[in-house]
C-alpha positions as CSV (number, residue, x, y, z in Angstrom):
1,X,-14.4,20.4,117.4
2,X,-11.5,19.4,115.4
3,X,-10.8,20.2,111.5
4,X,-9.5,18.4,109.0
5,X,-7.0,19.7,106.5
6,X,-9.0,20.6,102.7
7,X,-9.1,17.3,100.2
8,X,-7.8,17.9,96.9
9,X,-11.3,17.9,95.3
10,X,-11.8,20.6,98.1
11,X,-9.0,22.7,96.4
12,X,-9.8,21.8,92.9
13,X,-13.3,24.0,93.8
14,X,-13.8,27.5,93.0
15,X,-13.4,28.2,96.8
16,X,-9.5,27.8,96.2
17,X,-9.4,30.9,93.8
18,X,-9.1,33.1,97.0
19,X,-9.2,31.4,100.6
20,X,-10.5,29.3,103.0
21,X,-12.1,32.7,104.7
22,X,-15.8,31.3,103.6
23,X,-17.7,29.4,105.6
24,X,-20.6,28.4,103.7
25,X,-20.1,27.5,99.9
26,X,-21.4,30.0,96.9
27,X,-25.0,29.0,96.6
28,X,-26.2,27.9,92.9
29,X,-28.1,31.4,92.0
30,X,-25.2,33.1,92.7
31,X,-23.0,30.8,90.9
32,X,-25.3,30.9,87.7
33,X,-25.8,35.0,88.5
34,X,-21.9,35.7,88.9
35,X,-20.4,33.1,86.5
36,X,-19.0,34.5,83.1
37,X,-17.5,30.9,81.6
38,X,-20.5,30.2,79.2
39,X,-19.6,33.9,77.5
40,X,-15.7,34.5,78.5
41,X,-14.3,31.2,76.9
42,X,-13.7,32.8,73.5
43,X,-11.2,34.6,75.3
44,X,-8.9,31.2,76.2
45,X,-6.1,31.2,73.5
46,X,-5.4,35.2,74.9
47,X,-5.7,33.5,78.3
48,X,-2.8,30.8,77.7
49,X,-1.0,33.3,75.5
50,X,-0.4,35.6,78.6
51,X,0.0,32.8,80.7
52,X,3.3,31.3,79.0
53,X,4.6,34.4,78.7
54,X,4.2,35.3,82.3
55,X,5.6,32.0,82.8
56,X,8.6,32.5,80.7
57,X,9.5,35.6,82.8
58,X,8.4,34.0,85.8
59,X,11.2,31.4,85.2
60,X,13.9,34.2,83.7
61,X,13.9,35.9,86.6
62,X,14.1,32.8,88.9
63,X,11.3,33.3,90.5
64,X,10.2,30.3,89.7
65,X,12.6,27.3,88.3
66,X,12.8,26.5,85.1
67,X,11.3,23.1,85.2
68,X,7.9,24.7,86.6
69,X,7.9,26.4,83.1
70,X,8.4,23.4,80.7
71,X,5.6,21.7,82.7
72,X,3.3,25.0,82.2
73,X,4.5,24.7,78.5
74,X,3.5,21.2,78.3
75,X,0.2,21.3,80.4
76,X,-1.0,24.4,78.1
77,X,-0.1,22.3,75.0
78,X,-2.7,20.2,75.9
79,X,-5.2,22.2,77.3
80,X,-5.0,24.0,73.5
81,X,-5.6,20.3,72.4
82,X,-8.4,19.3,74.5
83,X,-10.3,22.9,73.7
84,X,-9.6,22.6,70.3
85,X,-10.9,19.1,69.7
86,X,-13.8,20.2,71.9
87,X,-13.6,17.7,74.6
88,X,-12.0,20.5,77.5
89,X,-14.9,20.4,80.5
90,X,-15.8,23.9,81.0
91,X,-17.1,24.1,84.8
92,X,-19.8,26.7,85.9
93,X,-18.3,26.2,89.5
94,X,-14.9,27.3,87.8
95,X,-16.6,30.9,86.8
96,X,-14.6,32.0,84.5
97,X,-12.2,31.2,81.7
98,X,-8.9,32.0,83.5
99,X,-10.2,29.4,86.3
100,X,-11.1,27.0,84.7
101,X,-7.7,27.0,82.6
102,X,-5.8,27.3,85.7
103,X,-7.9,24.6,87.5
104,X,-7.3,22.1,84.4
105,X,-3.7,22.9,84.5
106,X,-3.1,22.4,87.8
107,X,-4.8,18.9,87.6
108,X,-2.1,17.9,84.6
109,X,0.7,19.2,85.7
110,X,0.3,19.9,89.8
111,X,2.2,22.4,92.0
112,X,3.8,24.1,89.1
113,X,0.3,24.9,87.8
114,X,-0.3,26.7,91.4
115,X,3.0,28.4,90.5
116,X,1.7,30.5,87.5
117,X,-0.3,32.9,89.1
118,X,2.6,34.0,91.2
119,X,3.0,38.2,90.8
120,X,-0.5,38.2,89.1
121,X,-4.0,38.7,89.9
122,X,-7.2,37.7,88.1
123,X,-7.5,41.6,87.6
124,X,-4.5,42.5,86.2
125,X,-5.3,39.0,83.8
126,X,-8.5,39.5,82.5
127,X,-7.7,43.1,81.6
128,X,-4.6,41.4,79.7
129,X,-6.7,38.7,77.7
130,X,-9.6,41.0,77.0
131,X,-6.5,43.1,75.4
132,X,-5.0,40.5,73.3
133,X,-8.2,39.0,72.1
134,X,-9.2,43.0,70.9
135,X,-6.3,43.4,69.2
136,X,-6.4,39.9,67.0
137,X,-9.9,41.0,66.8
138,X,-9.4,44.5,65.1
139,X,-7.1,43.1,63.1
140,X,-9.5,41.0,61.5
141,X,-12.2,43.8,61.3
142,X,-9.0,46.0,59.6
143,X,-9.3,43.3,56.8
144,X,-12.5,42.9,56.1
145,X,-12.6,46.5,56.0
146,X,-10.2,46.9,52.9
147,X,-12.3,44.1,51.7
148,X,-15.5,46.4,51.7
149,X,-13.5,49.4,50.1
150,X,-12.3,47.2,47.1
151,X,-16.1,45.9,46.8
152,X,-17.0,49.7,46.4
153,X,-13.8,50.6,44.4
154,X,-14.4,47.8,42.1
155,X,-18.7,49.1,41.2
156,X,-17.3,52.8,41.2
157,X,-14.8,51.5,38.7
158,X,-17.5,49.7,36.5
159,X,-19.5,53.1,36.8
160,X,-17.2,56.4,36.4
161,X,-19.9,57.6,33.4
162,X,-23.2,56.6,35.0
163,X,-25.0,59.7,36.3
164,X,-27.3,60.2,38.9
165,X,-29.0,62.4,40.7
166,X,-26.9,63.7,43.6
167,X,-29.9,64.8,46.3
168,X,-29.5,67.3,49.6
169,X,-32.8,67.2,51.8
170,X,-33.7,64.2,49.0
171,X,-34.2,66.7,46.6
172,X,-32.7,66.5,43.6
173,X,-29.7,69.2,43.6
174,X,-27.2,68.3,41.2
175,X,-25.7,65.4,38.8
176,X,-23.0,62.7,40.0
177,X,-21.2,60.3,38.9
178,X,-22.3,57.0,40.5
179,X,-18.4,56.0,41.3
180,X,-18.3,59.8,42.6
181,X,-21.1,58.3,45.1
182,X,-19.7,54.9,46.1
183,X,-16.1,56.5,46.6
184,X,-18.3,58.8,49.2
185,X,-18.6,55.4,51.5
186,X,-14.6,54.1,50.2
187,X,-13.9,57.5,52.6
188,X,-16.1,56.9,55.2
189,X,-14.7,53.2,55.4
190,X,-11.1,54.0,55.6
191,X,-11.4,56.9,58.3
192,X,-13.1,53.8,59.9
193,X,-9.9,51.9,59.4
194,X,-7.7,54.1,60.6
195,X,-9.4,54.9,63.4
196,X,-9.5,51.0,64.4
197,X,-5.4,51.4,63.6
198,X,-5.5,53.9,66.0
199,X,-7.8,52.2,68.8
200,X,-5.5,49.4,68.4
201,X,-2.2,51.5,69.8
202,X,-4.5,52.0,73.1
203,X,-6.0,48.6,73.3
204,X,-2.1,46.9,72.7
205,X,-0.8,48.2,76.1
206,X,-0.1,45.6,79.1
207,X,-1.3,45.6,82.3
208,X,0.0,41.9,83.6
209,X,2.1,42.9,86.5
210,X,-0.6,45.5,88.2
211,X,-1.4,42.7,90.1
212,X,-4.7,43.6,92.1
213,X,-4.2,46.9,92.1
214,X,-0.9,48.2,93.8
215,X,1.6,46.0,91.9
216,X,3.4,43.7,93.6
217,X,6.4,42.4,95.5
218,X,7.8,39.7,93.1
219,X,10.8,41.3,91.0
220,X,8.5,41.1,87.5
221,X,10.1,42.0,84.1
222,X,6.8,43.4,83.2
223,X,9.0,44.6,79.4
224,X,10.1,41.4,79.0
225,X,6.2,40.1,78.9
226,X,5.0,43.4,76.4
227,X,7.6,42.5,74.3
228,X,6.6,38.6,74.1
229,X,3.2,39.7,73.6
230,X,4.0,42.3,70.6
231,X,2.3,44.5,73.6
232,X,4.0,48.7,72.2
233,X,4.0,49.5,76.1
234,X,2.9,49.1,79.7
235,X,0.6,50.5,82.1
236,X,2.4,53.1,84.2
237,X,-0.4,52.5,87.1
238,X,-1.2,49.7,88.8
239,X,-4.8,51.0,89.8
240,X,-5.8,52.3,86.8
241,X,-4.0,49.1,84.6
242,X,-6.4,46.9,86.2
243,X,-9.2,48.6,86.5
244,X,-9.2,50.8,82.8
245,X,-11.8,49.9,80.1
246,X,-11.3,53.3,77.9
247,X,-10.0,50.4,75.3
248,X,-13.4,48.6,75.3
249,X,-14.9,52.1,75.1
250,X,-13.4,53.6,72.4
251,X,-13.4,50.5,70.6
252,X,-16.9,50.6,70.4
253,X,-17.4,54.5,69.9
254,X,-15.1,53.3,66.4
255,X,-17.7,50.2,65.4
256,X,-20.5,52.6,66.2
257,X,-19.5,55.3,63.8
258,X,-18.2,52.5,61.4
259,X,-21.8,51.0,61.4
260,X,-23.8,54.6,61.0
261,X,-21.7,54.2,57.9
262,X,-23.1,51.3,57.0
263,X,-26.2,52.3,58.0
264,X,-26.2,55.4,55.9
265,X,-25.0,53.5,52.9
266,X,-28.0,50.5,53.8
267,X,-30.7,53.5,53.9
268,X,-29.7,54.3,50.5
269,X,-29.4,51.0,48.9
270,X,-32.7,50.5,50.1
271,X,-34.3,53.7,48.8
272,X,-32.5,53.2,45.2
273,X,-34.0,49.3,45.6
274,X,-37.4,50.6,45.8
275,X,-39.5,50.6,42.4
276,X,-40.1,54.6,42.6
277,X,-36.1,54.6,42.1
278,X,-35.3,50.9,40.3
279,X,-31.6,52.8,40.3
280,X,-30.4,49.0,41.3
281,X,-31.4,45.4,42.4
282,X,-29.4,43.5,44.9
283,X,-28.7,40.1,44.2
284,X,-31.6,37.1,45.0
285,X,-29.5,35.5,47.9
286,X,-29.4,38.8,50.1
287,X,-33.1,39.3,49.6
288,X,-36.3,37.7,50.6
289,X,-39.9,37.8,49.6
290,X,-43.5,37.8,51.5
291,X,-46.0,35.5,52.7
292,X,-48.8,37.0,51.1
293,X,-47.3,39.3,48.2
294,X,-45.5,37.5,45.6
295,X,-44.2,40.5,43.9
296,X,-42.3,41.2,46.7
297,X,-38.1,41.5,47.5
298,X,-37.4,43.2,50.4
299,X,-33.6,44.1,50.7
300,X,-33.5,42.2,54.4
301,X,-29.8,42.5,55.2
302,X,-29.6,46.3,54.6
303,X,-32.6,47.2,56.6
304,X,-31.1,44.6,59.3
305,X,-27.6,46.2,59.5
306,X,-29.7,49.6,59.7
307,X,-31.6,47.9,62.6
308,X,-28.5,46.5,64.5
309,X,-26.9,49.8,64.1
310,X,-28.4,50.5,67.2
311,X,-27.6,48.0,68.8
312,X,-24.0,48.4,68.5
313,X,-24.7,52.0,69.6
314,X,-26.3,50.6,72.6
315,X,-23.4,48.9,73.4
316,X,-21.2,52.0,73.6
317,X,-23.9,53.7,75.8
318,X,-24.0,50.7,78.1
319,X,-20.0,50.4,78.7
320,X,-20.0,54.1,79.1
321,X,-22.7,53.9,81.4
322,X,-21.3,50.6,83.3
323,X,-18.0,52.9,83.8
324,X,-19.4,56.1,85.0
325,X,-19.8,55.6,88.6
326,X,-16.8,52.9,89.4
327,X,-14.5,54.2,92.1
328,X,-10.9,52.7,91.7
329,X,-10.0,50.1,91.4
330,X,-11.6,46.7,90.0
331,X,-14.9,46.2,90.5
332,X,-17.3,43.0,89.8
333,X,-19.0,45.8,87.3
334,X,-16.2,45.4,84.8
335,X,-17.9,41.4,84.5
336,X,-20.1,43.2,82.4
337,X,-18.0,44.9,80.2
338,X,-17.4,41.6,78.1
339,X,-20.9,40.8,76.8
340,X,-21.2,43.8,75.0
341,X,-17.8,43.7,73.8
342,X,-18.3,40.9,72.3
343,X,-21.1,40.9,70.3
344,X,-20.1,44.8,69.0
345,X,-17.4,42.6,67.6
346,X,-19.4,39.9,66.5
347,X,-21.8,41.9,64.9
348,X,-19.6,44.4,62.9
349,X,-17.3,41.4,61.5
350,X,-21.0,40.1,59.9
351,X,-22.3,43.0,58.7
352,X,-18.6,44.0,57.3
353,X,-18.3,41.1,55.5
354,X,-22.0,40.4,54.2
355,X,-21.8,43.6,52.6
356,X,-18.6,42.6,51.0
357,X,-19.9,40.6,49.0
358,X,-23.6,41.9,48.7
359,X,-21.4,45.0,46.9
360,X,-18.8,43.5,44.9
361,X,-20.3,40.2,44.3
362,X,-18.5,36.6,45.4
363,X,-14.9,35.8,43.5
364,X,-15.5,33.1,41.2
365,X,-12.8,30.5,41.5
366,X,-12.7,29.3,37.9
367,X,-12.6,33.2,36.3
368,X,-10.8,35.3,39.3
369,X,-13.6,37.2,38.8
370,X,-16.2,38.4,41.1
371,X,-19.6,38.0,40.4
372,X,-22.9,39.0,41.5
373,X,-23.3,41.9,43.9
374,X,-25.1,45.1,43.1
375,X,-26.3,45.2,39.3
376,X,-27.0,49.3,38.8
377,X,-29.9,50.4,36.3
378,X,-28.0,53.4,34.3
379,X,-31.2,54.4,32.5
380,X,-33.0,54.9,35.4
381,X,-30.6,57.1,37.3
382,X,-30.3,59.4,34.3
383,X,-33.6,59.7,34.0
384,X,-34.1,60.7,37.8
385,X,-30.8,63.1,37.2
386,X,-32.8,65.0,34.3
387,X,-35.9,65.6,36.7
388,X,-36.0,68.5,39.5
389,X,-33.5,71.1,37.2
390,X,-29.8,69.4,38.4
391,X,-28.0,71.4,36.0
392,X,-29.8,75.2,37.3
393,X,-26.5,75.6,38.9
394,X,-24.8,75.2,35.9
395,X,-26.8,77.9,34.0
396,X,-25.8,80.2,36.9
397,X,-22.1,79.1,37.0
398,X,-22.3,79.8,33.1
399,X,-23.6,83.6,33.9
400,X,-21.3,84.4,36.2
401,X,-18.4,83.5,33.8
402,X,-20.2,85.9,31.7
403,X,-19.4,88.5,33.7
404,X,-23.0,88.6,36.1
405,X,-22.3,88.5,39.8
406,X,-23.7,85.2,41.8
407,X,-26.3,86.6,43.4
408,X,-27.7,88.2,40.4
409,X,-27.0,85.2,38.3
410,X,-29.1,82.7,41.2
411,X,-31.7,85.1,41.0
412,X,-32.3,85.2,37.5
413,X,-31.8,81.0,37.3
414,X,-34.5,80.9,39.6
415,X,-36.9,82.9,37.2
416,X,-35.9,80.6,34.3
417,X,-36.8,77.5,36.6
418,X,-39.9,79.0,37.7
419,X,-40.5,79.0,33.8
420,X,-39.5,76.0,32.9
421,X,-41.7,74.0,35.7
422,X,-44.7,76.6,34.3
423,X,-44.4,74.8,31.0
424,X,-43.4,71.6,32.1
425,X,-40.2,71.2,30.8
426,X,-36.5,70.7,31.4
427,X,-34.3,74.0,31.3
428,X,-32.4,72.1,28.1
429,X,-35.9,72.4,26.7
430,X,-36.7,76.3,26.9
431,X,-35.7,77.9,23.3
432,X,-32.7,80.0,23.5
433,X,-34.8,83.2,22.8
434,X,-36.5,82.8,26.0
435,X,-33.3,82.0,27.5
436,X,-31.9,85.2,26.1
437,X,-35.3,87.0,27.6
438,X,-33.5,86.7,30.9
439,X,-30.0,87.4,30.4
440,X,-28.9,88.9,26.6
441,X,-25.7,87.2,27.0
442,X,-26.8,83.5,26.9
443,X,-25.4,81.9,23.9
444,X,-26.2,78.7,22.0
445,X,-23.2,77.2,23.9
446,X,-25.8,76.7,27.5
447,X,-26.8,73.5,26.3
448,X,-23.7,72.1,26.7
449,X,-23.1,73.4,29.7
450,X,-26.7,72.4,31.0
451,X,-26.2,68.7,29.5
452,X,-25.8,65.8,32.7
453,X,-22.0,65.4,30.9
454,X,-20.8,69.0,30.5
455,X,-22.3,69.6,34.0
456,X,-20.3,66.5,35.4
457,X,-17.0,67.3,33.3
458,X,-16.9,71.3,34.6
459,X,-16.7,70.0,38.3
460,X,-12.9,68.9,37.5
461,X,-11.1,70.1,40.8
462,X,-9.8,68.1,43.5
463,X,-12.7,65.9,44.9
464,X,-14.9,67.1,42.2
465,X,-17.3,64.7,40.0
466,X,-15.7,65.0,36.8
467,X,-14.9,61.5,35.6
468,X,-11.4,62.6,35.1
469,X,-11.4,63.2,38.7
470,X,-13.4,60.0,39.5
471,X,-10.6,58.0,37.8
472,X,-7.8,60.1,39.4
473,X,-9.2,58.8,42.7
474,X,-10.0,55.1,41.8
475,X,-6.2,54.7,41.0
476,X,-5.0,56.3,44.2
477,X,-7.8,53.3,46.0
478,X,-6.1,50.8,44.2
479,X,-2.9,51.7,44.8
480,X,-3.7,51.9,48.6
481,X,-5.6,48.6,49.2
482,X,-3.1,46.5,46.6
């Protein structure tokens, strides 16, 4: 029986990605179960980005001619057109972004649209646009993370002199400065951002010229293509540029920890929310109510960031899990790597920027100034500060400076406290007589130094509480995110 050479609609299917090997076409389950188009498209301007500049060095070093690189040039053009107007036909029988690109290109622009994957391999390309798409991608995340830090700068600001009760085990243990508290989460944000700096050195490494996985025999100027791409270096190994996904990995160990952070900060916005605390309300639009209690506002978006939390954490356990057992080099496993990936990304730019603005409030255009956000209940928090004896370390700090060693000073607080709760009142309550009773060098000076203020103003080292300290910090913040 005689054959007939493959149509052009032939080689315009999927079946011309590798070879005429196949004898029987890809049947539609495994097209549906194998295809990553409907999820992978987000990725296209990395995918034409790498493209031209492979092409460009394709064409510098004459591997292919130059006019097979202005037609790329001009094919892409309008392949960014079509996509961006929306009308670009993404084909489920094209699997994946890179094919479908290719397969569209090659239709406008013909045998120099064959010529572009010349030196490459799907493997070494997909690693590159998951790359680039990460990097804008952190970049954006890098933002709206200073964004968060200025929303918590800006309330820690408004509240240097507001005192609350500073808890360990949720016991009340000692008085704070609310700013003190939201500079706590201004820290834990900006390790956060320089960890996603840091991620980003890792993730901005090339691995176009790997190839499949031994390199290849074309003369490549893999440089010239880092250096296009704003890519700091290049894979040193063809196997393990093709087939790496530490990048993906670490990227989402750095969302993870960035969202226990928001989850830690969500847990106590909710607590403070509650009417046993009424320490703050969160604006109407980040709230919702019941269906049979009217009375109700439930603080939906930081119990759902504390819920989705663990989903970004699943994520990390999944890609760890999906690389664990992969000999070298690609494998159809690393398919998966994207989904998860993604929405980790997805989900942290939404939480990161709702809770922007749930913070700090939305910038008015008309004033400059922002308004709405958290509105904070002083009187409350004060009077939670003065309940559960905050200031009994400060009666034994004032003991030892009068000469009593710690120990015996923590011991004898305690038998003051045990009084105090006896009779049902605050330590600033007990007479100084019975004060004296326990140590004859208590002086009428203790009340100051067991007052919410004179506690807060003697804890004026480095890092301390002190206002004075407080403020010291909020101008080094807004020095940094100017």
């Amino acid at each position: 029986m005689s054959t007939s050479a493959p149509s052009h609609n032939q080689l315009d299917s999927k079946a011309e990605a590798w070879s005429a090997l196949f004898s029987e076409p890809m049947s539609d389950l495994v097209k549906r179960y194998t295809s990553s188009v409907f999820f992978d498209k987000r990725m296209w301007q990395a995918d034409i980005q790498g493209s031209l500049a492979h092409a460009e060095m394709l064409s510098a070093q004459k591997i292919i001619a130059a006019e097979d690189f202005a037609s790329i040039q001009k094919g892409m053009a309008q392949i960014t057109a079509e996509i961006e107007a929306g009308t670009f036909e993404w084909k489920l029988d094209l699997e994946d972004v890179h094919l479908n690109i290719e397969a569209r290109l090659t239709q406008l622009v013909g045998d120099a649209g064959k010529r572009l994957h010349t030196g490459r391999s799907r493997n070494d390309q997909v690693a590159t646009d998951v790359r680039l798409w990460l990097r804008s991608e952190i970049d954006l995340i890098e933002g709206l993370l200073k964004e968060l830090q200025r929303s918590l700068v800006d309330v820690a600001a408004k509240n240097v002199d507001v005192i609350l009760p500073g808890f360990t085990h949720l016991q009340v243990a000692q008085p704070v400065s609310f700013g003190h508290h939201m500079l706590a989460y201004v820290e834990m944000f900006k390790r956060d951002a320089e960890r996603m700096l840091d991620v980003r050195k890792r993730v901005n490494v090339l691995p176009l010229g790997s190839a499949a996985l031994a390199g290849t025999t074309y003369p490549l100027d893999r440089e010239r293509v880092a250096k296009t791409l704003g890519m700091e270096g290049v894979s040193q190994n063809s196997l393990d540029g093709v087939s790496d996904r530490d990048f993906a990995i670490e990227f989402t160990a750095a969302a993870s920890l960035c969202m226990v952070h928001v989850s830690r900060l969500s847990e106590e916005l909710i607590i403070w929310m509650s009417q046993n605390f009424g320490f703050i309300k969160i604006a109407d639009r980040f709230t919702t109510g019941s269906s049979i209690m009217p009375q109700k506002k439930n603080p939906d978006v930081p119990e759902l960031a504390r819920g989705k939390t663990g989903r970004v954490v699943g994520h990390l356990m999944g890609l760890i899990t999906l690389m664990k057992g992969q000999p070298l080099a690609y494998n159809k496993d690393n398919q998966e790597d994207k989904e998860p990936l993604f929405d980790t990304v997805d989900t942290l730019k939404d939480t990161l920027r709702i809770f922007a603005e749930m913070i700090g409030g939305q910038l008015n255009p008309a004033s400059g100034i922002k308004e709405g956000g958290i509105t904070v209940n002083a009187e409350n928090m004060r009077a939670a500060a003065l309940k559960g004896y905050a200031t009994a370390t400060d009666l034994a700090d004032y003991l030892v400076k009068k000469g009593l060693p710690f120990r015996d000073a923590h011991e004898t607080v305690a038998h003051a406290v045990k009084l105090a709760t006896m009779k049902g009142v605050d330590l600033t309550d007990l007479p100084l007589a019975e004060l004296q009773a326990f140590n004859p060098n208590i002086e009428a000076d203790v009340f100051e130094a067991l007052s919410l203020e004179g506690s807060l103003n003697a804890r004026n080292t480095l890092g301390g509480t002190a206002p004075a300290q407080v403020r010291a910090q909020l101008a080094k913040h807004h020095a940094r995110l100017a």
